[in-house]
PAMARRO-105618 format. One record per residue (C-alpha): residue number from 1; residue in three letters; y, x negated, z. Coordinates in nm, 3 decimals. Each point is the difference from the previous one (the first is absolute). Layout:
N
PT seq type       v       u       w
PT NUM  ALA       Y       X       Z
...
REM end
This chain:
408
PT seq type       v       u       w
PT   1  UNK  -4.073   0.551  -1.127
PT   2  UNK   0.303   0.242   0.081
PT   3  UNK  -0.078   0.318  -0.120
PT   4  UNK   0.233   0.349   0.038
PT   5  UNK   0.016   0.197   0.298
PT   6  UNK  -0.172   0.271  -0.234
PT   7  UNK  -0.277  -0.185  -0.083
PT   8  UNK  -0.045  -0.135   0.334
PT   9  UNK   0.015   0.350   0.154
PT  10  UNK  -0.362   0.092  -0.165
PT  11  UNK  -0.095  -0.373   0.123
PT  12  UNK   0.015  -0.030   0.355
PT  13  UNK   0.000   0.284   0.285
PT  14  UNK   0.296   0.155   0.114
PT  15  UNK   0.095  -0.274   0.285
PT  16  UNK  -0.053  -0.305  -0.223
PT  17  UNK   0.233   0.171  -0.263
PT  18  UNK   0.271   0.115   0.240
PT  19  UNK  -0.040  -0.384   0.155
PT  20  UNK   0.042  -0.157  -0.326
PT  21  UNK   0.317   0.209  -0.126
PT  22  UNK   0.177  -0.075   0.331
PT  23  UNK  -0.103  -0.384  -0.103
PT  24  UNK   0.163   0.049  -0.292
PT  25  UNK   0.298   0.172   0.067
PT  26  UNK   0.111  -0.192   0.347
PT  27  UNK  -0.125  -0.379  -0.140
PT  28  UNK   0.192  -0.276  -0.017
PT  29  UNK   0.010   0.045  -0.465
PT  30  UNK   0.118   0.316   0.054
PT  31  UNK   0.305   0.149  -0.102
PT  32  UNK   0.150   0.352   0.110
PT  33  UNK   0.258   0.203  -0.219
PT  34  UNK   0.100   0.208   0.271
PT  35  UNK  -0.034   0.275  -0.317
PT  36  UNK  -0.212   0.299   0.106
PT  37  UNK  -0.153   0.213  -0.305
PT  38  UNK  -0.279   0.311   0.049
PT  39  UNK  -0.394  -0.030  -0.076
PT  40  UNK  -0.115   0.173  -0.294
PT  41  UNK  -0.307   0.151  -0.153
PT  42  UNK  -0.173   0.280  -0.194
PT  43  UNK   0.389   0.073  -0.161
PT  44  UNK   0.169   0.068   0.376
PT  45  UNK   0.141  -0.158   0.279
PT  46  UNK  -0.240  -0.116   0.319
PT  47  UNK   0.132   0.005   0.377
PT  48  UNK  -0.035  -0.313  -0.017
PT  49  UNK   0.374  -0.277  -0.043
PT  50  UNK  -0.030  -0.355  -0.009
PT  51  UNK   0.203  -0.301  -0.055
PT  52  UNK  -0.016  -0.259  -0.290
PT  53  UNK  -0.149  -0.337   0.048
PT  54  UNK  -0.178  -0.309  -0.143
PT  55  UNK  -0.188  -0.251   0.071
PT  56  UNK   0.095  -0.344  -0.145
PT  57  UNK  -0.338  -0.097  -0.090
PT  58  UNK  -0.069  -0.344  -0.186
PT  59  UNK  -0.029   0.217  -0.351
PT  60  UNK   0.322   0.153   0.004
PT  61  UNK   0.181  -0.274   0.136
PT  62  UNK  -0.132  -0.203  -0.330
PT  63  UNK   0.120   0.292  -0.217
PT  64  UNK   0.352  -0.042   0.131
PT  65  UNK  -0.064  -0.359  -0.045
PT  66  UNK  -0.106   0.054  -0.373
PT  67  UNK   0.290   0.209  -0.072
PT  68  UNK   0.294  -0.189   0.114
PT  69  UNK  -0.212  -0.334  -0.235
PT  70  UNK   0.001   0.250  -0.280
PT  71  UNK   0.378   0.079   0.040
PT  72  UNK   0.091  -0.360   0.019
PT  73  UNK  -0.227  -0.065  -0.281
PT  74  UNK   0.183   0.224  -0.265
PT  75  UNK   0.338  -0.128   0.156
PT  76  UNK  -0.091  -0.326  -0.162
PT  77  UNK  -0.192   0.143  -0.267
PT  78  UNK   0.394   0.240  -0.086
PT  79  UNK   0.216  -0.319   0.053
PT  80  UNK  -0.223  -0.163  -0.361
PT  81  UNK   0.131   0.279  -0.208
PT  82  UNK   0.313  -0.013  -0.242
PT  83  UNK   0.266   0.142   0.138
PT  84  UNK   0.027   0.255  -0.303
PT  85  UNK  -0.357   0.157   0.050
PT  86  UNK   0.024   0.050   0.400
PT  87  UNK   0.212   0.337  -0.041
PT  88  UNK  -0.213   0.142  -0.256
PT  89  UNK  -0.328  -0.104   0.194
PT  90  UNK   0.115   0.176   0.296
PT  91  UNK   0.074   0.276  -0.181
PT  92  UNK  -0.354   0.028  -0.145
PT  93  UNK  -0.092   0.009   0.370
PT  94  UNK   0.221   0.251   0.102
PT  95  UNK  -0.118   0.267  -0.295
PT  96  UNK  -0.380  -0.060   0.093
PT  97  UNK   0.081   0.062   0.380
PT  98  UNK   0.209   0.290  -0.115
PT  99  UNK  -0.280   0.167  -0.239
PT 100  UNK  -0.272  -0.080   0.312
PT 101  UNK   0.177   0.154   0.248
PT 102  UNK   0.120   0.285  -0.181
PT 103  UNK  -0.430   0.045  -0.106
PT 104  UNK  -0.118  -0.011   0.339
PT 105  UNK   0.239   0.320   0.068
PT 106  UNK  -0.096   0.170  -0.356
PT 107  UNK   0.377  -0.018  -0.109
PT 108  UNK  -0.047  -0.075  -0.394
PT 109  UNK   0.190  -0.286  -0.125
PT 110  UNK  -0.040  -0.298  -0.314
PT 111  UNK   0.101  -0.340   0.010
PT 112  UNK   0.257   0.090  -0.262
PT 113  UNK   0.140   0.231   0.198
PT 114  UNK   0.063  -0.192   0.283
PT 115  UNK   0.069  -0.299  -0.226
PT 116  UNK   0.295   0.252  -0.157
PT 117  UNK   0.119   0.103   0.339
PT 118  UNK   0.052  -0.424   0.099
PT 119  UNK   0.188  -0.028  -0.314
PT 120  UNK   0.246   0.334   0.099
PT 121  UNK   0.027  -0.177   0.341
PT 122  UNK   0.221  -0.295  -0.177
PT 123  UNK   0.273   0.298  -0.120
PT 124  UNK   0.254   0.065   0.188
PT 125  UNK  -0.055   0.405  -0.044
PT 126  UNK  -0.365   0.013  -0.059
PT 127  UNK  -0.057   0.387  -0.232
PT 128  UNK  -0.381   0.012   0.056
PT 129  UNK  -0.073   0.012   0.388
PT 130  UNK  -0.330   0.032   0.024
PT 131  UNK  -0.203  -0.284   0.190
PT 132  UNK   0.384  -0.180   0.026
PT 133  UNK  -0.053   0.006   0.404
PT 134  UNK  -0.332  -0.159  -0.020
PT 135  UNK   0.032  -0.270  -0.205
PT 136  UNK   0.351  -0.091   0.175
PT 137  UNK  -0.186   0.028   0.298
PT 138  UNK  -0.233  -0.227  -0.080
PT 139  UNK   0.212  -0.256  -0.186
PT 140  UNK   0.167  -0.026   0.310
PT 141  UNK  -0.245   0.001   0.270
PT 142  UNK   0.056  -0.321   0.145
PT 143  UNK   0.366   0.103   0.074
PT 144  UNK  -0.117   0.359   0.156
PT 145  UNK   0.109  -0.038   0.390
PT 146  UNK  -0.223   0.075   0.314
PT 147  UNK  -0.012   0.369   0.120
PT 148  UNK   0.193   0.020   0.291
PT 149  UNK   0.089   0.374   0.010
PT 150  UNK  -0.163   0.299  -0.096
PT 151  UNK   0.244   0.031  -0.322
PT 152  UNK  -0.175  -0.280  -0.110
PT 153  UNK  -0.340   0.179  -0.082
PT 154  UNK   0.192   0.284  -0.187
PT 155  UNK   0.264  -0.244  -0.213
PT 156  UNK  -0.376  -0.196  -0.100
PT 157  UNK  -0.113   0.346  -0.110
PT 158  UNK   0.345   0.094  -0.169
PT 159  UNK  -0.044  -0.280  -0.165
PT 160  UNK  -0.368  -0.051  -0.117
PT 161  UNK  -0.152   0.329  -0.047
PT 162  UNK   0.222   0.313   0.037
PT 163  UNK   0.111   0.032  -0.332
PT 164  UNK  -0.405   0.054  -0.118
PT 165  UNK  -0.079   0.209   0.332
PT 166  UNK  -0.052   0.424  -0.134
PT 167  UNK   0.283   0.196   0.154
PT 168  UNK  -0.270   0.179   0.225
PT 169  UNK  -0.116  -0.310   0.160
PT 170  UNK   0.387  -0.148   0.099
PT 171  UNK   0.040  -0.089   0.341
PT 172  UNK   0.174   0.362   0.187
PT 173  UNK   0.056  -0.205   0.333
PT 174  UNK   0.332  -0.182   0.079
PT 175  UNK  -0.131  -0.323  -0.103
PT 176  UNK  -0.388   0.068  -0.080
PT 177  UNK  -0.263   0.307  -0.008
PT 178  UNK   0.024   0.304   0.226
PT 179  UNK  -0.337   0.110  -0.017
PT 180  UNK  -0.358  -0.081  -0.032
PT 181  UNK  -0.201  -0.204  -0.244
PT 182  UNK  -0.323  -0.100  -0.077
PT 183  UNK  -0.182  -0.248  -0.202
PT 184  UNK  -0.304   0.122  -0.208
PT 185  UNK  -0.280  -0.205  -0.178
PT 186  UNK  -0.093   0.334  -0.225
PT 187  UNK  -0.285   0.081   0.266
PT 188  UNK   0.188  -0.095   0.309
PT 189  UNK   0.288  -0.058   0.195
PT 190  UNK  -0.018  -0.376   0.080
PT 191  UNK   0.355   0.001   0.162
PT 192  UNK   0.271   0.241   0.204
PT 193  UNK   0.394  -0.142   0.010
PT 194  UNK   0.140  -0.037   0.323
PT 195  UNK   0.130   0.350   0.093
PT 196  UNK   0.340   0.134   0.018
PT 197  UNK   0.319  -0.200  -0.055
PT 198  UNK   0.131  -0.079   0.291
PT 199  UNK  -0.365  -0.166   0.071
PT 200  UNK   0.009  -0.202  -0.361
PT 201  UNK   0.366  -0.137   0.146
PT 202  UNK  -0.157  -0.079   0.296
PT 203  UNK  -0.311  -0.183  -0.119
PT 204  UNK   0.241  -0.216  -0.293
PT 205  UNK   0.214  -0.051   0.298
PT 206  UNK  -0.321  -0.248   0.181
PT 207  UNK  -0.034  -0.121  -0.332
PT 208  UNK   0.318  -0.122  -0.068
PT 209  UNK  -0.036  -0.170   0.380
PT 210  UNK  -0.351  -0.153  -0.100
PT 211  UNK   0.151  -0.158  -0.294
PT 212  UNK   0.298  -0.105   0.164
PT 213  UNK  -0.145  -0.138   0.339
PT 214  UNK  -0.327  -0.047  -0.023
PT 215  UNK  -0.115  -0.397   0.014
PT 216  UNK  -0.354   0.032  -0.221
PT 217  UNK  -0.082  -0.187  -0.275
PT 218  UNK   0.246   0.156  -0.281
PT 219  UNK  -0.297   0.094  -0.298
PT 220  UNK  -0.169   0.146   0.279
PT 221  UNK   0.280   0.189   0.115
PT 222  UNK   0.144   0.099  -0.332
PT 223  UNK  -0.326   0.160  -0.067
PT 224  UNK  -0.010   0.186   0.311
PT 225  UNK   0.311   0.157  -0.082
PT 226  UNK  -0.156   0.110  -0.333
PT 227  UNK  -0.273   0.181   0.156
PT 228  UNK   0.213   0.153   0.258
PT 229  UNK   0.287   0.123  -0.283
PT 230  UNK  -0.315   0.139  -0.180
PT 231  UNK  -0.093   0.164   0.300
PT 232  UNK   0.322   0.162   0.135
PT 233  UNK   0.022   0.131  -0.388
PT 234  UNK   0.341   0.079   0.035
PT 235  UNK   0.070   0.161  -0.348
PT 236  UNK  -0.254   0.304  -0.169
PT 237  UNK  -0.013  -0.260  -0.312
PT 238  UNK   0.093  -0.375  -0.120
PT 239  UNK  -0.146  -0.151   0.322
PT 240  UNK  -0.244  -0.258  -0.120
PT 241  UNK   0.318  -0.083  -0.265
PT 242  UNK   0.239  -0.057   0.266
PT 243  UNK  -0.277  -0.133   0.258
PT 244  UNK  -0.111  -0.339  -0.247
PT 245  UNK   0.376   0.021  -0.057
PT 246  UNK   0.047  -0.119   0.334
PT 247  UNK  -0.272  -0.243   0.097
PT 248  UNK   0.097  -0.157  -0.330
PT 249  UNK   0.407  -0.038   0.135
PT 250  UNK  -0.122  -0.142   0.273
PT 251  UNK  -0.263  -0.241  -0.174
PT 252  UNK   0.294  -0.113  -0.260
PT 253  UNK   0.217  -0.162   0.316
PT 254  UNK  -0.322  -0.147   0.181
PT 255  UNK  -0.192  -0.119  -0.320
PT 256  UNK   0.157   0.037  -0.371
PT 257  UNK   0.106   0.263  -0.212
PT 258  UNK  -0.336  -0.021  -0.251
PT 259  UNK  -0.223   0.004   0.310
PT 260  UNK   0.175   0.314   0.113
PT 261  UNK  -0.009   0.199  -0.331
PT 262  UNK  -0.375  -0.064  -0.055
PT 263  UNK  -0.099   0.206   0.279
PT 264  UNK  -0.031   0.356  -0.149
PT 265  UNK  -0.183  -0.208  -0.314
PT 266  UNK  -0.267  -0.071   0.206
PT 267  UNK   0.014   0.301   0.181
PT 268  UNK  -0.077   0.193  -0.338
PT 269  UNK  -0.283  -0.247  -0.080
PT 270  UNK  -0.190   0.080   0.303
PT 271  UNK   0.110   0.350   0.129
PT 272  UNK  -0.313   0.082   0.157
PT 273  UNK   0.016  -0.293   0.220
PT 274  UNK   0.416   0.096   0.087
PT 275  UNK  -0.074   0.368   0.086
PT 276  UNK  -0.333  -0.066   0.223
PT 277  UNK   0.163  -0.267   0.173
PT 278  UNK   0.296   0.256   0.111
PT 279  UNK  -0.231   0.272   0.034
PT 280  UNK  -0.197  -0.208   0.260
PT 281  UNK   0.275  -0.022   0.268
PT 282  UNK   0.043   0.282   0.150
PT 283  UNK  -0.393   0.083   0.055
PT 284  UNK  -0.065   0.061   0.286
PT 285  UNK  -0.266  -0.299   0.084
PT 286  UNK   0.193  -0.250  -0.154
PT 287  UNK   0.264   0.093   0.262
PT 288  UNK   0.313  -0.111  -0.165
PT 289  UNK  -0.124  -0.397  -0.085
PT 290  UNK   0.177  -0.082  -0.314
PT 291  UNK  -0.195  -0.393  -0.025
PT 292  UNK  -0.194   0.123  -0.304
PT 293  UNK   0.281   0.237  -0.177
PT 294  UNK   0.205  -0.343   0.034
PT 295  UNK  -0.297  -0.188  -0.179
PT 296  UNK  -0.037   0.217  -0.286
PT 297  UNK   0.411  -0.019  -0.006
PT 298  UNK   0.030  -0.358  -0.024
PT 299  UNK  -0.302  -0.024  -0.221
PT 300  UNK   0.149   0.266  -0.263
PT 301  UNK   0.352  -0.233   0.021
PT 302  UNK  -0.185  -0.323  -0.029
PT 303  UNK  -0.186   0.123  -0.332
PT 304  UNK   0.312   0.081  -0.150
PT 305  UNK   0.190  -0.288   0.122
PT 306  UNK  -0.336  -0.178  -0.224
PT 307  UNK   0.078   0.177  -0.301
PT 308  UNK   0.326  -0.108  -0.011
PT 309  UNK  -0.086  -0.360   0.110
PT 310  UNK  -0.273   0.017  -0.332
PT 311  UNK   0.242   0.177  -0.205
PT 312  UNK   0.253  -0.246   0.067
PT 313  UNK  -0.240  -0.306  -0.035
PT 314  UNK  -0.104   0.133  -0.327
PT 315  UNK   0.320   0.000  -0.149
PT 316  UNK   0.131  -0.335   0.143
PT 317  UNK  -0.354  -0.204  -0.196
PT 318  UNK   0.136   0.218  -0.322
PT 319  UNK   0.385  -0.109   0.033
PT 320  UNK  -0.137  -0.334  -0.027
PT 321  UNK  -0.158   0.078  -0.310
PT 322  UNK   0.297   0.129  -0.133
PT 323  UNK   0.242  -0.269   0.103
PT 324  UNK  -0.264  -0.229  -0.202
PT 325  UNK  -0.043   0.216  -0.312
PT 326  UNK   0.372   0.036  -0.019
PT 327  UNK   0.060  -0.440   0.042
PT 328  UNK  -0.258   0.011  -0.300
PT 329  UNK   0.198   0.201  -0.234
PT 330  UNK   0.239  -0.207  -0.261
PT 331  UNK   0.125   0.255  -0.222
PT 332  UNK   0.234   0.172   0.278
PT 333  UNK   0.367  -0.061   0.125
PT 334  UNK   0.012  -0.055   0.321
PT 335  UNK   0.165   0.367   0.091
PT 336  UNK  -0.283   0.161  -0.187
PT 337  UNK  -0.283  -0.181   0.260
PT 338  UNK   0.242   0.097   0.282
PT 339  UNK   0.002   0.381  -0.109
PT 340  UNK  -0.354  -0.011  -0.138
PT 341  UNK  -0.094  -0.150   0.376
PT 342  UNK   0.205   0.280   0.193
PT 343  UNK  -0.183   0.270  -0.230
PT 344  UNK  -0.367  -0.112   0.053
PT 345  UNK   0.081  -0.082   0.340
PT 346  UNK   0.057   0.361   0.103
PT 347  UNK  -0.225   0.091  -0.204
PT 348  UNK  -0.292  -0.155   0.179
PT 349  UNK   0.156   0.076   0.378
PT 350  UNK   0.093   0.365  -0.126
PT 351  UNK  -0.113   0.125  -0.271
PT 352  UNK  -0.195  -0.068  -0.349
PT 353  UNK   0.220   0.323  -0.176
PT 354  UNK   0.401  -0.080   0.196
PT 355  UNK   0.237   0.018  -0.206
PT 356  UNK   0.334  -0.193   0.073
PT 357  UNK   0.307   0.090  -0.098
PT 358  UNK   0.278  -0.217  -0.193
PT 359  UNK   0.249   0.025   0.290
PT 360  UNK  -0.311  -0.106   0.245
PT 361  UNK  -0.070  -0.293  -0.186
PT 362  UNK   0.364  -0.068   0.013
PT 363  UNK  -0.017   0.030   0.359
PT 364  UNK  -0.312  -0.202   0.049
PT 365  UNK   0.072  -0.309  -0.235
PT 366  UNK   0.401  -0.015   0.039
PT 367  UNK   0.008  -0.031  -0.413
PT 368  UNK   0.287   0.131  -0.176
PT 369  UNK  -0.099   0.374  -0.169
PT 370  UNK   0.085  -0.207  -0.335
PT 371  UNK  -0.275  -0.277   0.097
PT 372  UNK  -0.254   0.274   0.105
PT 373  UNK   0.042   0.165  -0.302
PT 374  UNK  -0.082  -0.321  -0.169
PT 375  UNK  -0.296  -0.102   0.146
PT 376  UNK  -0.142   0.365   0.013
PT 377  UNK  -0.012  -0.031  -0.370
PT 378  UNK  -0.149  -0.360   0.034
PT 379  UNK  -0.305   0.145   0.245
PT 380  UNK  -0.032   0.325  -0.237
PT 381  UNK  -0.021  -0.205  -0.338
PT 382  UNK  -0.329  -0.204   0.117
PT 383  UNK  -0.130   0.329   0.193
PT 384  UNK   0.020  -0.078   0.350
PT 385  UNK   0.206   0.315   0.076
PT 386  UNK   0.106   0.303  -0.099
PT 387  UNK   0.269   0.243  -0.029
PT 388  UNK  -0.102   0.319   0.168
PT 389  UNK   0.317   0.207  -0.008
PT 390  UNK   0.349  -0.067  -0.167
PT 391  UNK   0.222   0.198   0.203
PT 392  UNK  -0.019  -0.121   0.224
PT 393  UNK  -0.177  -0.351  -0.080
PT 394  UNK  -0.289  -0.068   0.203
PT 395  UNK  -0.284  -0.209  -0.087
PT 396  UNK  -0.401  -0.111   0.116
PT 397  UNK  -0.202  -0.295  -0.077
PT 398  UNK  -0.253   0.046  -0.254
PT 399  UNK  -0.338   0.071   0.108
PT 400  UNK  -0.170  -0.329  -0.220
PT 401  UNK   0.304  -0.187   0.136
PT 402  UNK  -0.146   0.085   0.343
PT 403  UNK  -0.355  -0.063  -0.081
PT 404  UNK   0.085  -0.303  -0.169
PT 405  UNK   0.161  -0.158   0.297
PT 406  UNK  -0.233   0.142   0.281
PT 407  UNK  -0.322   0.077  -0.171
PT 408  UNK  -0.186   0.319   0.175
REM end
C-alpha cells in the first residue's frame, strides 16, 4: 500500500524512511516541478525547503483516467440538448460555482443576486456592479488566456474579486501585497504568504515557467499550479477566488467549460477534505510530495464532473417525457406545443420558478410578437401558464402543468 511520507515517518526507522523518500522522489513515476516552497508547522516556518513532486502511482493515474471519461461523457451528454436550453443551463452552472466559491471565502452572496448581475452583464452600461466581474468571468472562462506575465495574476484579480475586497485589505504593492499575511483557522495559523513582493514576483515568475514548459500530465499540472498560487498567496484577500479561477481557465481549454466551473462546487461540498489536503504539503515529513493532494484534487473534480453527468442524465429521461406528453395533446396549435415545449424545457434544466420574458420567447421560438401574443393566451386559457408581470410580460409554467407532465 503507498502510504504518506508522514505516516511512514512513525513507521519505519529513520534510514528506511530517508531510503524510501529518495525512492520516491528520484523513481522512474516521478515528476519534479522544479518549484521550491518552505516546511511548515505549529503556525511558523521550519529550516527546512523542499521541492514539489509526485509519484504517478496506479491510483492517480486512474483518476486522471476517470476524469478525462467524465469530460468526454458530458460532451456527448451537452451535444443531446436543444439548442435553446444550453445557454441557460450553463448559466445555472455558472451561479452555483459563483455562490460556492464566494462561501468557501465567507463573501455573502444569493443566487438572485448573481442571477441579477448575469442579466446586467447583457447591457451595454450595466448600473448595478456588484458581482458583474464574476459572473463575466465565469461566463467566459473558456476564452480566459494562459498567464504568461505577471500582469496576468493582477488583471484575474481586477477582474474577479477587487471590487468586493475591504479597502484595508487592497493590494499596496505595484502589482500585489507589500507585506505579510497569514492564514488563521480561529485557533491557528495553518498558512504564511510568501514574503515580500519582489519574492511573490519571483515565485509567480517559476509558475508561469511550470505552466508554460513543463511536459507532465496537464490535470496534474494544473493542480500543481493551484497549490503553488495558494501558496505564494500573492494578495492579503480573494486568493482561493482567483486561485479555482485559474485551475478552472486552464481546465476549460484542456477539458470543457462545465467540467471547469464545477470545481469550486465540489470544493464547497467537501471543504475539509480541500483545506487538509493543502495543509498537508508543506509538512515537514511529507517533504513536498503532492501524489495525495493530487488525489483528493482529482477526486473533488471527478464528483462534480458526476453531478453534472446525473444532473444532466436526469433531465435528458424527462425531455423525453415531455416531447411525448406534448405529441399526446390535440387541443393545441402547433406554436402553442412549440412555446409550451421551450417553457417546460427550461424549466426542468433551470428552474421550476423562471420566468421568461415575451421578447425571450420571441428570441427562442422566432414567432412574430403578434403570434406569441396569441398563443400565450391559448396556453393561459387551459392553465398551462401564467402571466407573472405585465410590464414587462413575462410568464412560468404552471406548477399542475409541470406535475402533470413529469409527475414528482
Amino acid at each position: 500500500m503507498y502510504e504518506k511520507l508522514s505516516k511512514l515517518f512513525y513507521k519505519l526507522s529513520q534510514s528506511e524512511y530517508n531510503t524510501e523518500y529518495e525512492k520516491r522522489f528520484s523513481s522512474y513515476g516521478s515528476y519534479k516541478t522544479n518549484l521550491k516552497i518552505k516546511g511548515f508547522r505549529k503556525g511558523q516556518f521550519t529550516k527546512d525547503e523542499f521541492e514539489l513532486f509526485y509519484v504517478n502511482i496506479p491510483s492517480l493515474m486512474n483518476l486522471n483516467n476517470e476524469v478525462l471519461m467524465n469530460s468526454s461523457k458530458i460532451k456527448s451528454l451537452v451535444h443531446l440538448l436543444p439548442e435553446f436550453v444550453i445557454k441557460p443551463y450553463f448559466n445555472k452552472l455558472i451561479i452555483n460555482e459563483a455562490q460556492s466559491n464566494n462561501e468557501i471565502e465567507g463573501v455573502k452572496s444569493t443566487k438572485k443576486e448573481l442571477g441579477e448581475a448575469l442579466k446586467e452583464l447583457e447591457k451595454s452600461e450595466p448600473k448595478n456592479k456588484k458581482f458583474i466581474g464574476l459572473m463575466k468571468t465565469y461566463l467566459h472562462i473558456e476564452d480566459i488566456n494562459p498567464f504568461e506575465k505577471l500582469e496576468d495574476f493582477r488583471n484575474i484579480y481586477d477582474e474577479l474579486v477587487s471590487e468586493e475586497i475591504s479597502l484595508d485589505n487592497k493590494p499596496d504593492g505595484d502589482l500585489f501585497r507589500k507585506s505579510y499575511v497569514e492564514i488563521n483557522d480561529g485557533n491557528n495559523t495553518t498558512h504564511i504568504g510568501v514574503i515580500g513582493e519582489e519574492n511573490i514576483s519571483l515565485e509567480l515568475n517559476n509558475l508561469i515557467t511550470y505552466l508554460d514548459t513543463s511536459e507532465q500530465p496537464n490535470l496534474y499540472k494544473y493542480m500543481v499550479a493551484h497549490y503553488f498560487y495558494e501558496y505564494i498567496h500573492p494578495f492579503y484577500d480573494g486568493n482561493g477566488r482567483t486561485g479555482r479561477l485559474l485551475v478552472g481557465s486552464y481546465l476549460a481549454r484542456y477539458l470543457e467549460k462545465y467540467s471547469a466551473i464545477t470545481f469550486s462546487y465540489a470544493v464547497n461540498k467537501n471543504k475539509s477534505v480541500y483545506y487538509k489536503a493543502l495543509e498537508d504539503i508543506p509538512f515537514p515529513t511529507n517533504k513536498g510530495e503532492m501524489t495525495f493532494y493530487l488525489m483528493d484534487m482529482l477526486k473533488l473534480l471527478s464528483n462534480g464532473q458526476k453531478g453534472i453527468i446525473e444532473d444532466l442524465e436526469i433531465n435528458l429521461m424527462k425531455l423525453e417525457k415531455i416531447k411525448k406528453y406534448l405529441i399526446n395533446i390535440n387541443n393545441l396549435s402547433e406554436e402553442s406545443k412549440k412555446i409550451l415545449y421551450i417553457l417546460v424545457t427550461i424549466s426542468v434544466f433551470v428552474s421550476e420558478n423562471i420566468h421568461l420574458k415575451s421578447q425571450d420567447l420571441i428570441t427562442l421560438s422566432k414567432l412574430s410578437r403578434y403570434k406569441l401574443e396569441k398563443v400565450m393566451s391559448e396556453l393561459e386559457s387551459v392553465e398551462f401558464v401564467e402571466l407573472q408581470s405585465k410590464n414587462p410580460k413575462s410568464y412560468k409554467v404552471c406548477d399542475s402543468c409541470l406535475e402533470e407532465i413529469i409527475p414528482i
